[in-house]
C-alpha positions, 0 to 999 in steps of 0.5 A, spaced: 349 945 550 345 949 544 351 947 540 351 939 542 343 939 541 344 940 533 348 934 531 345 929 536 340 925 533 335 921 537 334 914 540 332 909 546 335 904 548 332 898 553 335 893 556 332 887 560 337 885 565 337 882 572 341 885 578 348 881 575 356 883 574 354 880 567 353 885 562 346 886 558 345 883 550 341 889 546 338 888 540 334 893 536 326 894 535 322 898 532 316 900 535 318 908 536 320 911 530 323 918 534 324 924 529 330 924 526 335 930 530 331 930 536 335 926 541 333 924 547 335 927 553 332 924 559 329 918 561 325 916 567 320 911 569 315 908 574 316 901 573 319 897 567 311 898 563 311 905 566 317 909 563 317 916 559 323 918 554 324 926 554 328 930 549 328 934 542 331 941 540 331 948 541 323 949 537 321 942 537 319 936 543 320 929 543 315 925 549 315 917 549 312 912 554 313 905 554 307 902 557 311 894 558 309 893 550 310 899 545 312 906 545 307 911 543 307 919 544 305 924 548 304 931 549 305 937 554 303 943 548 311 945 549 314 948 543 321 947 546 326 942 548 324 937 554 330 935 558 329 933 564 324 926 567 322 924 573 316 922 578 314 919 584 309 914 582 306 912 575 300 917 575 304 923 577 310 925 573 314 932 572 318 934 565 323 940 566 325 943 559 327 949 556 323 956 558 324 954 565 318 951 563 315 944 568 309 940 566 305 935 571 301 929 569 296 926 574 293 920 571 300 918 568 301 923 562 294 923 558 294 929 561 299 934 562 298 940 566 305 946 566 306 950 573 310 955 574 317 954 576 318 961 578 325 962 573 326 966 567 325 963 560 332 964 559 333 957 563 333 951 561 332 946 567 336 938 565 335 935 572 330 934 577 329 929 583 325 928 588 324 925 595 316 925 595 311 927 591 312 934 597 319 935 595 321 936 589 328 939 586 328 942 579 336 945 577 338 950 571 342 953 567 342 959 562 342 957 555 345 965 554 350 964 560 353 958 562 355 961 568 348 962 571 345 956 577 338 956 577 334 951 583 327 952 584 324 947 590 316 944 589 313 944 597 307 939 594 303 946 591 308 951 590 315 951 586 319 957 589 327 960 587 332 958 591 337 965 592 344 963 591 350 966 587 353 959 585 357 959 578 357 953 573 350 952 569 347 945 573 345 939 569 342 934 573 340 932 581 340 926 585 339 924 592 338 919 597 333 922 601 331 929 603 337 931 607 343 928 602 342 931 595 347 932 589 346 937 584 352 938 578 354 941 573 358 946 567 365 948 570 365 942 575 360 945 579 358 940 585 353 942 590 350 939 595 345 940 600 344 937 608 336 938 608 338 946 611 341 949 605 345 947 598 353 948 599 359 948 594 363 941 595 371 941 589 371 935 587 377 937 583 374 937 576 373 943 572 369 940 565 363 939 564 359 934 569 353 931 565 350 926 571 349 926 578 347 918 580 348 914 586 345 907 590 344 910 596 349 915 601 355 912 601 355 909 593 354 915 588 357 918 582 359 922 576 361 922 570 364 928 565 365 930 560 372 928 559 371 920 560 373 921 568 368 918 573 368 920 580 365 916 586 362 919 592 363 914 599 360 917 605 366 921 607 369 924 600 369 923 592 374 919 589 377 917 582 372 912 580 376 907 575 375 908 568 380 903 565 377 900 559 373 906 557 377 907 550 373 913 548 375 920 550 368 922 548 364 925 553 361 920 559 353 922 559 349 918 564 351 913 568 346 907 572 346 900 575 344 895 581 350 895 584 358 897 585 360 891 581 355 892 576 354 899 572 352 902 565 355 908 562 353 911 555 357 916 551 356 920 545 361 916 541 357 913 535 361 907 535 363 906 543 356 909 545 356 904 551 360 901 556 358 896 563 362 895 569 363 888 572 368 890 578 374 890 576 374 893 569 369 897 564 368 893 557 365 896 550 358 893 550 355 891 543 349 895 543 347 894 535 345 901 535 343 903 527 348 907 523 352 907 530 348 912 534 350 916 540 346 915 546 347 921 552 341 918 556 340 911 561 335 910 566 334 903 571 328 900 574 329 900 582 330 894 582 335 893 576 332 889 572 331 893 565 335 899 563 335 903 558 338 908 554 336 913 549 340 918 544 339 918 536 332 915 533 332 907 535 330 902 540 334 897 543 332 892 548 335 886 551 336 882 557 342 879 562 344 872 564 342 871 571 348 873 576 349 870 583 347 875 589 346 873 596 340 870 598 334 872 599 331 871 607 326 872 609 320 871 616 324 871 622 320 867 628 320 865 634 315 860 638 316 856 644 319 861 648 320 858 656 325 861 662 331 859 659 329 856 652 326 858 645 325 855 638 328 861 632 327 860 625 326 863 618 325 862 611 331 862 605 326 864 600 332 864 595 339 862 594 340 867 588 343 863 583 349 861 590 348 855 594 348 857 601 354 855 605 351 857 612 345 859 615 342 860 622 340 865 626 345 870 630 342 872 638 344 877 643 340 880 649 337 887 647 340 890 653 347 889 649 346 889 641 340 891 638 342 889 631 346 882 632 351 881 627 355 875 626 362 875 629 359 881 634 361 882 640 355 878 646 352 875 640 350 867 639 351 865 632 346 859 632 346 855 625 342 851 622 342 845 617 340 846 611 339 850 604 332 853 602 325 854 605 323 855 613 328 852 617 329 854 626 335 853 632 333 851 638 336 856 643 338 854 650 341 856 657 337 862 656 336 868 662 329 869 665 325 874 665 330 877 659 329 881 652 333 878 647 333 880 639 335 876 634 335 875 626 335 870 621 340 870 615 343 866 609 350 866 607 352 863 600 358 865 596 356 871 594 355 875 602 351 874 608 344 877 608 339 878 615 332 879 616 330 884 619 331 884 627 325 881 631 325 881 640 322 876 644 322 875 652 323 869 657 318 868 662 319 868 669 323 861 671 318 856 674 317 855 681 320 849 686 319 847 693 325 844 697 323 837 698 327 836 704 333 839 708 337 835 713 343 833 717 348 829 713 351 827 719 349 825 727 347 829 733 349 831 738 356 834 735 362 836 737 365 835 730 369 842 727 364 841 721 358 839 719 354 839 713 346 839 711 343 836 704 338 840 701 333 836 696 330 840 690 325 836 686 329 838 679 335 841 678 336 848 681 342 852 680 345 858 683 345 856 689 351 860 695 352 860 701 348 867 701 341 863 700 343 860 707 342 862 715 344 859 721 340 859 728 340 857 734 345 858 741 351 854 736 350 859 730 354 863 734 362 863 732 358 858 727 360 859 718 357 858 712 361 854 707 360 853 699 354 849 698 356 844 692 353 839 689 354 833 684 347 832 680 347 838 676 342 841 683 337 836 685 341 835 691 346 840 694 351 839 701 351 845 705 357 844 710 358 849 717 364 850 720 362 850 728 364 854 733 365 854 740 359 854 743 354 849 745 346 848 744 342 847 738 344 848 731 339 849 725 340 851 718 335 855 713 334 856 706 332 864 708 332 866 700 332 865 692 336 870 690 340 867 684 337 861 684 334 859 676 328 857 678 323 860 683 323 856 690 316 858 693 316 854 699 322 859 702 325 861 707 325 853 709 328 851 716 332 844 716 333 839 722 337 842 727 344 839 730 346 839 738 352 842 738 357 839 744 363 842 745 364 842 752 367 835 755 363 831 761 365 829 767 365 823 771 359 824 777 359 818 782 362 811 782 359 806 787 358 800 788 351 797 785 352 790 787 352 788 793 351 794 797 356 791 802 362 793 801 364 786 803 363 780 798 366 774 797 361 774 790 366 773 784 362 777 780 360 786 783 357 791 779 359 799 779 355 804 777 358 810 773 354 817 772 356 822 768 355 829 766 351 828 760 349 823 756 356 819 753 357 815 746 363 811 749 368 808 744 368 800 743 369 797 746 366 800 752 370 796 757 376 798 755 374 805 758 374 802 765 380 798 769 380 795 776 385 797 780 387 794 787 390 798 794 393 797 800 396 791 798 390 787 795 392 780 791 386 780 788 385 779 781 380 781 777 377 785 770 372 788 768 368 783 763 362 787 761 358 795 760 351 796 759 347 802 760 345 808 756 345 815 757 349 819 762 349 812 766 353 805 765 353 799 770 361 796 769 361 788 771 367 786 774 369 778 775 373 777 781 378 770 780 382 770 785 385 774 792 382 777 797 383 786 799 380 792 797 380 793 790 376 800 785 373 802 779 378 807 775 374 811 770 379 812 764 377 819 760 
């Protein structure tokens, strides 16, 4: 490194782009003037109007900040070289240079105070990264010993050594949080830290790797000193491609706001910048005077400036805007009932694409608590529409049950979701029966009969497990599958009789399954007599006349039964007249009358004398 410091020259580079596949165009300003032969190690910044640029040599400092307009100096008091830049906010940063020295600034660099960093003044610290203000990781090498590993850790009051034994001189760090931490450096040395303790990881590369850099834990890269990128996907590091990149010079820094949108810089004069659009890497024009190198590159968070520095130049530009997915925001929900609600949420943005769907996926939390399109149990209500606040209406919702939903927007770039919100249907509302009664006649000695239960709405749900009989009938008496033919206002409910007679009645005994509450169960219907058992004739006699001798054309016989009888019509076919002991009498029967368990039989005599009866046909 010593050697490489005393040619580079010095320069930054700034770029305004937006978070896009579609390179940056850089143009050249002049509002810093870096001093010749000092490069620009490192740049870092809060936001695009709070950035720092460190560098210089081995007895000289460079120390910028852009305040969103101009460049203007500051100063730490070092005499060497810084190296490194970065910070959690724009008040506290830290700079890491030569020396092993570190200095803090608290009020966004108008002053800067140095700590110690517990390392030998042959260290020269290139990368620092923090996860919070109380977690922060600073690397080294030894300027004397490229084989020599330096890490020292901030707790939020004290930097204390980490002891370890690893080999290959570190150069810069990077982390996606507290547990997952890159560090790398001379030789191909790749460390990684879980949050317990640093560990070697062989990616396969023995060169020099000058920057560690991800978007999260399962996108991270490096680049190396021989033009070869790796990249890191969750599990194992990978070839990352570098088709395009015609220089073989070295890779010094990389960044960019996607995996399909990425910025390399190079310390050739002449191929100083590439950027990556997914498919392949393309030389930028960066307009750089006299062609100068660059080996630093930093981005906004949200990767709408970038910039870049090495030899004594600014540049800035800006980037097209590039589709992305949408922008969703708001999930809501209202008018929440038992088995309904209205759910929603807000496309704020189609990010240049224009959306192709949009809706709100939902899923009881009981079965996925991150519902998803395509998933499994999960209900995919889409809606009309582009932009702005749109809702679905949800239907054929359980009672009484929790349920979790999102808002999303797809457009021709991917899908995007609000975060997950939740909601509960209330209890069902509650019914009374209206009625609930015989379908057929009583008394009966049908095989089955059936009842009507009536509800004011519809109620659904209802089986023959709802149900009771009672009664001496219920006896060998079964309940069958209600069914029912208006969506649940009324149901019929058929029984299989037994063989026992008496009283039969039905009763809606519970609720149970049933989608809304019924508040007046259990609920006793009207009863059916039973009568399996056949009657029998009690007595025939003569009602008029009393004699049993007449000479009257007309005579009536009364019939008693065992119980009160329904005869078949016409009733007077149930009788006939029969003569005996060689009567010639004619006669018929001509009429029936009677209710009950009695019927009075006339019979019309038209000629013939004799005995003659009344016969009874069952």
């Amino acid at each position: 490194m010593k050697l490489l410091l005393s040619f580079l020259t010095s320069a930054f580079l700034l770029a305004s782009a937006f978070s896009s596949a579609q390179a940056a165009t850089w143009t050249y300003e002049t509002t810093a003037t870096v001093t010749s032969g000092r490069p620009i190690s490192d740049i870092w910044g809060a936001s695009d109007s709070a950035v720092w640029a460190v560098g210089g040599t081995a007895s000289t400092t460079e120390l910028w900040k852009w305040n969103g307009s101009s460049w203007a100096t500051q100063s730490t008091g070092a005499t060497a070289n810084h190296a490194g830049v970065w910070g959690v906010d724009a008040s506290n940063v830290w700079i890491v240079g030569r020396g092993g020295r570190i200095d803090k600034t608290t009020n966004g660099g108008t002053n800067w105070s140095q700590q110690a960093s517990g390392l030998p003044a042959s260290a020269l610290i290139r990368g620092i990264w923090g996860s919070s203000a109380s977690d922060v990781w600073a690397v080294a090498g030894d300027f004397n010993d490229t084989n020599i590993v330096y890490i020292t850790h901030f707790n939020g009051t004290t930097w204390t050594p980490y002891a370890q034994s690893f080999t290959g001189g570190l150069r810069s760090v990077w982390g996606s949080s507290a547990n997952d931490i890159w560090a790398v450096g001379d030789g191909g040395n790749v460390l990684h830290y879980n949050g317990t303790a640093w560990s070697y990881v062989n990616v396969g590369v023995t060169t020099p790797i000058f920057r560690v850099w991800g978007l999260d834990a399962s996108n991270v890269w490096l680049v190396t000193s021989n033009a070869t990128l790796l990249k890191y996907n969750g599990t194992t590091w990978q070839s990352f491609p570098n088709t395009g990149i015609t220089a073989t010079n070295q890779l010094r820094s990389i960044t960019g706001s996607s995996a399909t949108n990425l910025y390399v810089v190079t310390d050739n004069g002449t191929q100083n910048m590439y950027h990556y659009n997914g498919t392949s890497w393309a030389l930028e024009t960066t307009n750089t005077p006299s062609n100068n190198t660059l080996v630093s590159l930093w981005s906004t968070n949200n990767a709408t400036k970038f910039w870049a520095g090495g030899t004594p130049v600014i540049i800035s530009g800006t980037a097209a805007a590039q589709a992305a997915a949408p922008t969703v925001t708001s999930p809501t929900h209202a008018s929440v009932t038992h088995n309904s609600a209205t759910l929603g949420g807000n496309v704020t943005s189609d990010n240049t694409s224009a959306i192709t769907a949009r809706g709100v996926v939902l899923a009881k939390t009981s079965d996925d608590s991150t519902p998803t399109i395509g998933e499994p149990n999960v209900s995919n209500l889409t809606g009309t529409g582009t932009t702005g606040v749109f809702t679905v209406n949800a239907s054929s919702l359980t009672p009484s049950t929790g349920y979790t939903y999102a808002a999303y927007a797809t457009n021709g770039i991917g899908t995007t979701y609000t975060s997950t919100s939740s909601f509960t249907t209330s209890a069902p509302p509650g019914v009374a029966v209206t009625s609930l009664v015989r379908s057929g006649a009583t008394p009966s000695n049908a095989s089955s009969v059936s009842w009507t239960l009536t509800f004011p709405s519809a109620v659904t749900g209802v089986t023959a497990t709802n149900f009771s009989l009672s009664g001496a009938a219920a006896t060998g008496s079964s309940i069958g599958t209600p069914t029912t033919a208006n969506s649940g206002v009324t149901w019929t409910i058929p029984v299989t009789t037994g063989s026992t007679d008496g009283a039969l009645t039905l009763t809606l005994a519970n609720a149970t399954g049933l989608s809304q509450v019924v508040s007046n169960v259990p609920f006793g219907g009207e009863s059916y007599t039973i009568d399996k058992t056949a009657p029998t004739v009690q007595s025939v006699t003569r009602l008029t006349p009393a004699g049993q001798t007449t000479n009257l054309t007309t005579v009536v016989f009364r019939v008693t039964y065992s119980e009160p009888v329904t005869l078949n019509s016409p009733e007077t076919a149930r009788f006939s007249v029969v003569p005996m002991n060689g009567s010639t009498v004619v006669a018929s029967v001509t009429g029936v009358t009677g209710t009950g368990n009695t019927r009075d039989v006339s019979v019309s005599v038209t000629s013939g004398t004799g005995e003659f009866r009344l016969r009874v046909i069952d």
